[in-house]
Structures are given as C-alpha cells and as structure tokens.
N, C-alpha and C positions, 0 to 999 in steps of 0.2 A: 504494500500500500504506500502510496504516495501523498506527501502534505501539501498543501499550494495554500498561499496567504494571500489576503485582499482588503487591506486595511484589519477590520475586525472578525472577517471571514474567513472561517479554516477550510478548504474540500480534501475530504480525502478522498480517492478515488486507485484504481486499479490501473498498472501505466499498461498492461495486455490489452486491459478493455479497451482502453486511449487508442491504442494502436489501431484496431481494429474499426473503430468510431474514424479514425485517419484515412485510413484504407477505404473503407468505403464511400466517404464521401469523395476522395479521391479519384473516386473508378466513374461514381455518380456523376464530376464535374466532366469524366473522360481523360483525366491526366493521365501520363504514364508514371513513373517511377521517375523515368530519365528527366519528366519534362519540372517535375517538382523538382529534383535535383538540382536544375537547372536557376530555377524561380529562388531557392534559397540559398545558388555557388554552393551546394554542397556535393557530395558523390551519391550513387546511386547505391553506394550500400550503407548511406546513413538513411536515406532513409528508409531501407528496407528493417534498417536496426529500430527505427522509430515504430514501423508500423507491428514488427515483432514485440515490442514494450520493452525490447530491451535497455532503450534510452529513452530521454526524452526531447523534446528540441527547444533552445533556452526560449525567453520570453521574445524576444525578438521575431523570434522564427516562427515563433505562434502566431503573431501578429497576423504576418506576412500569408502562414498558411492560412487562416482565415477570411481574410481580402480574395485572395484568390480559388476559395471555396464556395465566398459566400457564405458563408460561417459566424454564428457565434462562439467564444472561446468555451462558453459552454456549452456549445454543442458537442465539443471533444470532448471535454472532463463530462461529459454525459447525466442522466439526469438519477443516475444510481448513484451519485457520488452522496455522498454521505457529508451534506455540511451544516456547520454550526458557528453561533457567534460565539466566541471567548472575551474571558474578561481582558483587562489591560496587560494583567501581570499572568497570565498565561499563554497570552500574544508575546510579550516580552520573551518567558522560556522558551516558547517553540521557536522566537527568531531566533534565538540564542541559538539553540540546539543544528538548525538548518545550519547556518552559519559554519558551525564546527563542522558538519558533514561536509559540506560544501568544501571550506578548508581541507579537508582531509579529502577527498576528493583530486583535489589540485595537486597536492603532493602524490598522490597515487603514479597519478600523469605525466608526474616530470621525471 
C-alpha cells in the first residue's frame, strides 16, 4: 500500500491497482506504450514498470499523464483508495516518515 498527501488528505491506495487504472485508460485514449514514453522522455520500460505497480511516476509525471488522458488524478488512485482527513500532528509524522523513505530511497540509487 501506498500513502499520497494533499494538504490534510491521506489516500492510501494499491500502486498494482494504479497501474492497471494507467493501463487502461491508456489503451482507452489508444496510446501505445512507446507513444507515452514518449509524452513523459521517458523509456518504454518505465512505463511498463508503472503500469506493473512496480513504480510509481513522480508528481510531475502524473500531471502530465492526466492532460493527456483526460484524467483526473483521481481517476488513477481510483475510487477504492481508502482516504481520510488526519489531524495536524499526524500529517506532520506521516510527512516525516515519507520523507525518511524517500531519503533512503535516494541512497539506495546512488
């Protein structure tokens, strides 16, 4: 499961399911693989890694995939997502906590 924050909005949501919600509207709009590739300069096996859940693609990329779906960003993170308001200082731990993953992430990479 995956956490996504939006001010005071937590979604958790499954990144398989994401993929999948990707995928098809992708096939829906008639893109290829190659031509999204394309649309976000990336290669063709990110996003086959996206629409597997094995990644995710950063907020930028959402953006971008959205415009060119026609999309809302919550049409991906789909309507199973499991979300809820948090107080301040639970907002506060979870940024905290991303953050660290995040970080540790980066190092993984280099």
């Amino acid at each position: 499961m995956i956490l996504i924050i939006w001010g005071n909005i937590i979604a958790e949501f499954d990144s398989k399911d994401f993929g999948k919600r990707l995928k098809n509207y992708r096939i829906q709009k008639g893109l290829s693989q190659e031509n999204m590739a394309k649309i976000l300069n990336k290669n063709r096996s990110t996003i086959v890694r996206y629409e597997k859940g094995e990644i995710l693609p950063d907020v930028r990329d959402i953006s971008i995939i959205c415009q060119e779906l026609g999309i809302y960003e919550a049409d991906l993170y789909g309507n199973d997502a499991n979300i809820t308001t948090q107080s301040n200082k639970s907002k506060k731990l979870l940024i905290q906590i991303n953050y660290i993953q995040y970080m540790c992430l980066l190092n993984i990479r280099q």
